[in-house]
C-alpha positions in Angstrom: 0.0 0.0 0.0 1.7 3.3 -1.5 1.8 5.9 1.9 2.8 9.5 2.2 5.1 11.1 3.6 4.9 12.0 7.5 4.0 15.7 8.4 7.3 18.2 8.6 7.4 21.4 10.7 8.4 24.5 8.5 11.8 24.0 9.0 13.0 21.0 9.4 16.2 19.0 10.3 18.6 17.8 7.8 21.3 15.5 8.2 24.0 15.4 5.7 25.7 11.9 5.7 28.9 12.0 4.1 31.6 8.9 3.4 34.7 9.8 2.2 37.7 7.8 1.6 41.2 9.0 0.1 39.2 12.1 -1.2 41.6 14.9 -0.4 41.5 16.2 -3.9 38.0 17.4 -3.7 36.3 16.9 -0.3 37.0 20.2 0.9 35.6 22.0 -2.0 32.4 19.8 -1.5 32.2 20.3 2.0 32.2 24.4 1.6 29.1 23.9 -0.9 27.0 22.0 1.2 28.0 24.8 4.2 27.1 27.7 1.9 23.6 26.1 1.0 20.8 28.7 1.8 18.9 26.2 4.0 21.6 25.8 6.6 22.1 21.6 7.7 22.7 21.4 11.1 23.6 17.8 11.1 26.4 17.1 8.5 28.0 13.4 9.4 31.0 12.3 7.8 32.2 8.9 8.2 35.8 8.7 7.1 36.4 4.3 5.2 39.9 4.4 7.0 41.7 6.7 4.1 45.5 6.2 3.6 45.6 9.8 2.3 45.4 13.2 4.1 41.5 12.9 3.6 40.8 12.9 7.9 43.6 15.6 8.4 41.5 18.0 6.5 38.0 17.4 7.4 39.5 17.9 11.2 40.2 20.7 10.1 36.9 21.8 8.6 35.2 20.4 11.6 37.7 22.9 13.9 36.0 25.6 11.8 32.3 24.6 11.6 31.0 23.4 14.4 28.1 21.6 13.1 30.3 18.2 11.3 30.3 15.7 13.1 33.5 13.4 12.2 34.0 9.8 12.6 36.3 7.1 11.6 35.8 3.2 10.5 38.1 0.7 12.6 38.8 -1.0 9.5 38.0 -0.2 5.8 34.1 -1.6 5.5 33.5 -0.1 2.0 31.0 2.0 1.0 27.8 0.6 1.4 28.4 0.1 5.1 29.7 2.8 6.0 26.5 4.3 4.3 24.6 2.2 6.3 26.2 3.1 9.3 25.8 7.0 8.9 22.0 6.2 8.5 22.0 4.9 12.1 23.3 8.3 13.4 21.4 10.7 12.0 18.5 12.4 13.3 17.2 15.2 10.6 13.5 14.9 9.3 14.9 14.8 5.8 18.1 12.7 5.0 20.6 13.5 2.0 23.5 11.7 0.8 26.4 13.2 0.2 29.7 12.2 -2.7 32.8 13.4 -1.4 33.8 14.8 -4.9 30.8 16.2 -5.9 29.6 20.0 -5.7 26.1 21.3 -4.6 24.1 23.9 -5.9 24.0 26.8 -3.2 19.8 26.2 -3.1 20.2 22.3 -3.5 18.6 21.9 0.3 15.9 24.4 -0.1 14.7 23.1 -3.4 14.2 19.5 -2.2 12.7 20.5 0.8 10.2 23.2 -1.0 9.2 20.2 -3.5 9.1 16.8 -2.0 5.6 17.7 -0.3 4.0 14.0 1.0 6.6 11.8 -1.6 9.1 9.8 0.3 12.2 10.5 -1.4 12.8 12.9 -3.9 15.6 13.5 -6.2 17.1 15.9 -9.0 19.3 16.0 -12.3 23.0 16.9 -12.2 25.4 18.2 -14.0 28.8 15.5 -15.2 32.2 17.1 -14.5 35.3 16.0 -14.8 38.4 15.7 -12.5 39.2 19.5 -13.9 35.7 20.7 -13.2 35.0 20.5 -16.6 31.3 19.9 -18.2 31.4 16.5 -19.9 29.9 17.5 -23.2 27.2 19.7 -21.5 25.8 16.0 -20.4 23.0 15.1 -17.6 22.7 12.6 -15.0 19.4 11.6 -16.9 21.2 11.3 -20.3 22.9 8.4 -19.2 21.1 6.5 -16.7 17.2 7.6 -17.5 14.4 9.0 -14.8 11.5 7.5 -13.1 8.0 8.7 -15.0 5.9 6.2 -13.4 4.9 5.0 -9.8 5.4 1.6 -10.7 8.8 0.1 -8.8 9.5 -2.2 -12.2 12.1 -0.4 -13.8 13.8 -0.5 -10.3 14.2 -3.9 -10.7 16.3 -3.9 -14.4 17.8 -0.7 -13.9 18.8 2.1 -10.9 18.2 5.8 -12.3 18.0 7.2 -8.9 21.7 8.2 -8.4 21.9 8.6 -4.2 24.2 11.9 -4.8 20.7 13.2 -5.8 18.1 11.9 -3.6 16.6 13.6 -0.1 14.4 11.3 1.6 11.5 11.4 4.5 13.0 9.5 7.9 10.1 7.6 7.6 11.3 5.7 5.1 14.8 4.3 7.3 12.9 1.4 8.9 12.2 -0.2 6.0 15.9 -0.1 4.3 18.0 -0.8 7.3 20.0 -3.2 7.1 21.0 -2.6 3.9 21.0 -6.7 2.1 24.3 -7.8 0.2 24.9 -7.9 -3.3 22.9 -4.2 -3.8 24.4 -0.9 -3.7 22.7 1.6 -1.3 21.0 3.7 -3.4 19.5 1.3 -5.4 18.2 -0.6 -2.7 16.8 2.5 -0.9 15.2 4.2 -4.3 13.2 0.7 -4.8 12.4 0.7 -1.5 10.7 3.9 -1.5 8.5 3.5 -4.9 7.6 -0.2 -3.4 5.8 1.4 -0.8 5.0 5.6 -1.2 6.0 7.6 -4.3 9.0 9.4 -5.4 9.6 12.3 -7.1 11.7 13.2 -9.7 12.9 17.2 -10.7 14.3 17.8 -13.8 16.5 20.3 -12.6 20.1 20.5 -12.1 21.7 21.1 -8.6 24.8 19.9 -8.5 28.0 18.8 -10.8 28.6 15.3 -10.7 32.5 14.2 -11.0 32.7 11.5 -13.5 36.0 9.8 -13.4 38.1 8.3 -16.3 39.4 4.8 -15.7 37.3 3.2 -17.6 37.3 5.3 -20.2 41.1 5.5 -20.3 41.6 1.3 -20.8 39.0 1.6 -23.7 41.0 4.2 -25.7 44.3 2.6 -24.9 42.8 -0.7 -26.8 41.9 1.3 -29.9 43.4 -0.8 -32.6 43.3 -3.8 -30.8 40.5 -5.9 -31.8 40.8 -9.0 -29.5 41.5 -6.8 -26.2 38.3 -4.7 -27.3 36.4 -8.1 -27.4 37.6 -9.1 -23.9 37.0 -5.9 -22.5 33.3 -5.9 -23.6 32.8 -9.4 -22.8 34.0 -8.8 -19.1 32.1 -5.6 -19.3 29.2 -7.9 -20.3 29.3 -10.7 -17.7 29.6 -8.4 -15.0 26.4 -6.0 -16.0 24.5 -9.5 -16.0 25.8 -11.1 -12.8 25.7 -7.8 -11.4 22.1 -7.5 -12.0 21.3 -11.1 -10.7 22.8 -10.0 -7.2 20.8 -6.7 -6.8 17.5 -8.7 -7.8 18.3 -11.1 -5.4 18.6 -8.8 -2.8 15.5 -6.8 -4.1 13.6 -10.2 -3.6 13.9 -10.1 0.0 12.2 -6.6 0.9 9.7 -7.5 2.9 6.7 -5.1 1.4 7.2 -7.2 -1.8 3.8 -8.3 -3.1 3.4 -11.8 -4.9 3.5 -10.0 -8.2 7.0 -8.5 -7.6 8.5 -11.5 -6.5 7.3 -13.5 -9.3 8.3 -10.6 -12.2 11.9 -10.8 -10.2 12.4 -14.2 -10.2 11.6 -14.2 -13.9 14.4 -12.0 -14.5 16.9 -13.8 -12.3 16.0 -17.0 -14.2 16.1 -15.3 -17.3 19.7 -13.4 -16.6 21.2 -17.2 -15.3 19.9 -18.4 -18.9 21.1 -15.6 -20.7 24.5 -16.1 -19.2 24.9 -20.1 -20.1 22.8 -20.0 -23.7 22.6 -18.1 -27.0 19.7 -16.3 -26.0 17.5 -16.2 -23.4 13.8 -16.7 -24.9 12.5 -16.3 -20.7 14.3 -13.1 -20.5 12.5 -11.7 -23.9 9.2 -12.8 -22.9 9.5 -11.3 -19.2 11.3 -8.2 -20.9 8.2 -8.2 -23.6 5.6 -8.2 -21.9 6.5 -5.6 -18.9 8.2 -3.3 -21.4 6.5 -0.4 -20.9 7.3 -0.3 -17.2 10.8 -1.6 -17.0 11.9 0.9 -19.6 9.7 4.1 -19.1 13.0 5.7 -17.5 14.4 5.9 -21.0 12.8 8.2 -23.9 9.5 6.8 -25.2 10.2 3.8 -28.3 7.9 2.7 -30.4 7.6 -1.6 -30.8 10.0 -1.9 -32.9 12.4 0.0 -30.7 11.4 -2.1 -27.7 12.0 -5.1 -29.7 15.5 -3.7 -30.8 16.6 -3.0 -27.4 15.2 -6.1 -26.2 16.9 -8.7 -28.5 19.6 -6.8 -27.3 19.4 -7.3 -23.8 18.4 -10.9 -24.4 21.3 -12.1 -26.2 23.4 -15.2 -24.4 26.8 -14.2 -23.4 28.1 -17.3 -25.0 27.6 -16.0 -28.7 30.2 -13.3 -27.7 34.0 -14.5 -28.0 37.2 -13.1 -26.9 
């Protein structure tokens, strides 16, 4: 049953949760956006993953300046999806935002979320790509290359995550339901699926802050220009992880308990069809399930016609095995 959000005083709390780890190149510049916001945070957590660099020497410093950080350290290096879950169990705002250690905020980031989310339980916003030099990467969105929710259905939650959790601001409310964080699913994913499964979220085409994009990836593509076979074993690796990848977060999605029978069965279907795909030529469950729940699973993408779906589809469908290194 899809609920609202719970009531909010005029001004509410908002805790900032921040993991950083070997970010000294860009926290600090980070850290002085989200302090210059014009809705102030008076809760701003950071939770440090153990970093080897200068990272924690500077956000002591930061805290010696502004009072309201809070800093902590991990024991041990936990990665980020713990140390994500672990901020969550400290906080105390009415509203709760992540924060990317290298990213930069809009100054009226805060106040926009806050002004718009009205009884959704998360909401979340476009962003600007940057790269390492603050550069724009070819004037490119967050939504150009990962989509947006347009419906209140949770199924294209289940193929795909387009709710990036730089972006989102949700309602406390909603922190029962995703702690403790499964394995096998990155945070954000897991938290942006729980929230459409049971209330509504809200998407805002507008751009609030500059997303840092990084280049390794890109940089072991162009170095194989020219060479054909380490292309092929680059995509092939590239492939097997996407699809293993995306058996692991539906597994994980399987086990939220406001599931209904309907969502369980449409995410088994995929996991059996993803197993197939991976050991066959093609994966006729995969198409069918892909078919017939098309609309849905791809509505965070531009609108296709059939013969797009199909495209796409047959794409997505194709066993691993016809690929060869």
């Amino acid at each position: 049953m899809k609920t609202g959000a719970s009531s909010k005083s005029s001004n509410p709390l908002v805790s900032i949760l921040m993991a950083t780890y070997n970010g000294s190149k860009f926290v600090c510049k980070q850290l002085d956006s989200i302090i210059n916001q014009t809705y102030h945070p008076k809760e701003i957590i950071i939770l440090d993953d153990c970093s080897t660099d200068d990272t924690f020497v500077q956000l002591k410093e930061k805290q010696r300046i502004y009072p309201d950080i809070m800093l902590y350290r991990n024991a041990q290096n936990i990665g980020y999806v713990r140390t994500f879950e672990k901020l969550m169990t400290l906080c105390n705002g009415d509203y709760v935002l992540f924060s990317d250690q290298d990213d930069v905020w809009m100054p009226n980031k805060i106040s926009q979320l806050i002004s718009q989310i009205g009884q959704h339980l998360l909401i979340y916003h476009n962003s600007f790509l940057i790269d390492e030099d603050d550069k724009l990467i070819a004037e490119m969105n967050t939504s150009d290359t990962i989509g947006a929710l347009s419906t209140s259905s949770n199924k294209p939650l289940m193929y795909n995550n387009c709710v990036p959790g730089h972006a989102m601001m949700f309602d406390k409310e909603l922190l029962g339901n995703v702690l403790p964080i499964p394995e096998g699913i990155p945070y954000d994913h897991w938290i942006a699926y729980a929230a459409l499964t049971i209330g509504n979220v809200k998407y805002i085409n507008e751009r609030l802050a500059y997303h840092r994009k990084h280049p390794e990836s890109y940089t072991y593509v162009q170095s194989t220009i020219g060479k054909n076979k380490e292309i092929r074993r680059f995509k092939l690796e590239r492939l097997r992880k996407i699809n293993s990848e995306r058996i692991s977060y539906l597994k994980a999605l399987a086990t939220f308990k406001e599931n209904t029978v309907k969502d369980n069965t449409l995410i088994n279907a995929l996991i059996d069809g993803l197993k197939q795909k991976a050991n066959k030529g093609f994966s006729f469950k995969l198409f069918f399930t892909l078919f017939m729940n098309r609309r849905e699973i791809f509505s965070i993408y531009k609108k296709k016609s059939t013969v797009s779906y199909l495209i796409k589809i047959y794409k997505e469908c194709r066993g691993l095995t016809l690929f060869r290194e």
